[in-house]
VOBA-1610 file (N, C-alpha, C; in pm, whole numbers, padded with zeros to 5 digits, always signed):
BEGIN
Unk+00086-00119+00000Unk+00000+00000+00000Unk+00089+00123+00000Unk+00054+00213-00105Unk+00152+00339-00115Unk+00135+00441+00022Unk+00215+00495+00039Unk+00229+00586+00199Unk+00103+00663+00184Unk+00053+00718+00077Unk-00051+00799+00055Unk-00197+00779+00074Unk-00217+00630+00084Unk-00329+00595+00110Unk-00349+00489+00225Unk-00258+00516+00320Unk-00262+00467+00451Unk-00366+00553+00551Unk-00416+00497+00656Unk-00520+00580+00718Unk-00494+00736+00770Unk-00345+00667+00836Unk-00250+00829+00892Unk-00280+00924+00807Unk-00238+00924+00710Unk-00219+00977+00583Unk-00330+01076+00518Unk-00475+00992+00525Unk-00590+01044+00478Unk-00630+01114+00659Unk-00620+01062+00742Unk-00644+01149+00836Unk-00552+01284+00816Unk-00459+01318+00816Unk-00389+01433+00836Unk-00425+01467+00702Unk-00493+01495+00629Unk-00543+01595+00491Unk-00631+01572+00542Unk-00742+01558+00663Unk-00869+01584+00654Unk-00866+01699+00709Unk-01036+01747+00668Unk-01037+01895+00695Unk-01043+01879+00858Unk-01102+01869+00920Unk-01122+01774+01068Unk-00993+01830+01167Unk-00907+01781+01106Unk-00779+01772+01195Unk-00674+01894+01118Unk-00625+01984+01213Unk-00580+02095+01167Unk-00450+02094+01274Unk-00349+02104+01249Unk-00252+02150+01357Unk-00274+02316+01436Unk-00172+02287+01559Unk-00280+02445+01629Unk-00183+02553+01541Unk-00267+02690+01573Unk-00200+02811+01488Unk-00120+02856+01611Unk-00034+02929+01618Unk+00023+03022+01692Unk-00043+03083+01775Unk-00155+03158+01707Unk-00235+03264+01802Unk-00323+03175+01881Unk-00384+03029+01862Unk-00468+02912+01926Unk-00335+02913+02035Unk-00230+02907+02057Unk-00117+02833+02151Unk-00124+02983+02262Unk-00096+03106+02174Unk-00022+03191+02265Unk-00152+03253+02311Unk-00303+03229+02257Unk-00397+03288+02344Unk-00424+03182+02475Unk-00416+03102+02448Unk-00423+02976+02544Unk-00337+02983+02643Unk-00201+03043+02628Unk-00109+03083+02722Unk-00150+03210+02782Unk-00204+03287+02718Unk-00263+03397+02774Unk-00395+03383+02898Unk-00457+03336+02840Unk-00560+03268+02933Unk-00498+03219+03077Unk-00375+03098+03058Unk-00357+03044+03161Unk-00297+03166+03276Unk-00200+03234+03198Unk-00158+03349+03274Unk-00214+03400+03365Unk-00331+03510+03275Unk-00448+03530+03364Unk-00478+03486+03454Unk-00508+03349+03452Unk-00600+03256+03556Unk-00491+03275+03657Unk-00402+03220+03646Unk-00306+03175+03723Unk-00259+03313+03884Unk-00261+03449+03779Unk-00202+03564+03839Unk-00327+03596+03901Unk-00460+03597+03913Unk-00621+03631+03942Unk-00642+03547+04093Unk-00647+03418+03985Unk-00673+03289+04113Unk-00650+03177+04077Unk-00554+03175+04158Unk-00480+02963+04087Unk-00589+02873+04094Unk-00688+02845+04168Unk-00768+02773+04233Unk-00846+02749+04116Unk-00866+02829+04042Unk-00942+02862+03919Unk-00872+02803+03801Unk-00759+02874+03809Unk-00627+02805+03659Unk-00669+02666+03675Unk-00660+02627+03808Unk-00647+02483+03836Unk-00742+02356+03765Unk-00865+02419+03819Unk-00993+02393+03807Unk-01030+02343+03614Unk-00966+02439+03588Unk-00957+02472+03397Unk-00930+02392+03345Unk-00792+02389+03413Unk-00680+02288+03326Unk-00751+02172+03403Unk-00776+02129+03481Unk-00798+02004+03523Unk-00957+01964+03394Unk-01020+02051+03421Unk-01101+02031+03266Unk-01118+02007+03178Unk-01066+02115+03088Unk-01007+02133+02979Unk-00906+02027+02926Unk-00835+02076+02977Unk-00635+02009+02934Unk-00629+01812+03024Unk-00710+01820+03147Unk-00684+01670+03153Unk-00798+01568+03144Unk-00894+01642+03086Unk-01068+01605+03051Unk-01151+01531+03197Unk-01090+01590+03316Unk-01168+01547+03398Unk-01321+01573+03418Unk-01425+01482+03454Unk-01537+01515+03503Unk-01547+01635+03589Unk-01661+01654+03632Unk-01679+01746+03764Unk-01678+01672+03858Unk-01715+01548+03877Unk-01763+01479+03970Unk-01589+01447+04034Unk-01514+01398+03905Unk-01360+01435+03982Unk-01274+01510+04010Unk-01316+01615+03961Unk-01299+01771+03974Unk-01287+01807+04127Unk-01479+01756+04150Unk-01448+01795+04325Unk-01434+01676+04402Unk-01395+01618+04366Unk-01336+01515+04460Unk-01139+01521+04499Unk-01105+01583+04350Unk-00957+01627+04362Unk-00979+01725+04437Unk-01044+01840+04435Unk-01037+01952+04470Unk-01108+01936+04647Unk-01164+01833+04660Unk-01251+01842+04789Unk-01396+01948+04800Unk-01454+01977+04678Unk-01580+02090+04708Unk-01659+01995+04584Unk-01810+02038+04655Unk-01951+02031+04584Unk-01880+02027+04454Unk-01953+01904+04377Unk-02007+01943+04243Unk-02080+02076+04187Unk-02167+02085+04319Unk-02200+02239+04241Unk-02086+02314+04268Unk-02046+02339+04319Unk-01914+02449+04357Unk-01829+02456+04209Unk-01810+02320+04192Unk-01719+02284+04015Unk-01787+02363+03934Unk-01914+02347+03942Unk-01975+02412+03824Unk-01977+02580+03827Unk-02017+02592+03938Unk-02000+02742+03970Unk-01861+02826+03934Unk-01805+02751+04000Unk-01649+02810+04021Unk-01637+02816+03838Unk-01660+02710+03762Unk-01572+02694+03597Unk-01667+02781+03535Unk-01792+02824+03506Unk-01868+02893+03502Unk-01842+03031+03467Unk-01791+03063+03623Unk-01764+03230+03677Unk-01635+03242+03624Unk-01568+03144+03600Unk-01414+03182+03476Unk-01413+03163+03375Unk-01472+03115+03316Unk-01535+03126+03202Unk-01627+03251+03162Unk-01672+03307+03253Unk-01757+03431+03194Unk-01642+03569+03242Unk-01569+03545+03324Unk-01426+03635+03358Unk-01321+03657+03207Unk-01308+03530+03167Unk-01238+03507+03102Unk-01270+03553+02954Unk-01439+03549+02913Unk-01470+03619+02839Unk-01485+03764+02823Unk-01509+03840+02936Unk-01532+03943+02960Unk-01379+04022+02940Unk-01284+03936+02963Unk-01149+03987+02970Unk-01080+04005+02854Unk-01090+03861+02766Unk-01085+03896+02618Unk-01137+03921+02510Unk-01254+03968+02566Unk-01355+04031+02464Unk-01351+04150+02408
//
């Protein structure tokens, strides 16, 4: 089978899958910044989200607070976070 029509191959020319841009990396670094210099507790919370795809349910169990608290807390940085780079 020629290299070209291996699955790898047709995956990475799909439209689907895009490598990140610069400004996707260094706003994302920007973000964490933010969080981080505001309220770590929060950065934390994110990345544990986001970046290590935890539930909420293990969210607050790492963290020791309510599920609702998870939700609240990711919520209110998320609408910070918009408000900031908007």
């Amino acid at each position: 089978m020629p290299l070209e029509d291996t699955p790898q191959s047709s995956l990475q020319r799909s439209s689907l899958v895009r490598p990140p841009r610069v400004m996707d990396i260094l706003t994302v670094h920007q973000v964490l910044d933010h969080l981080d210099k505001g309220d770590p507790e929060l950065a934390r919370l994110l990345r544990m989200f986001f970046f290590l795809g935890m539930s909420h349910r293990e969210i607050a169990e790492e963290l020791g607070m309510p599920i609702s608290t998870v939700h609240r807390k990711k919520n209110d940085a998320l609408k910070l976070l918009r408000q900031h780079f908007s």
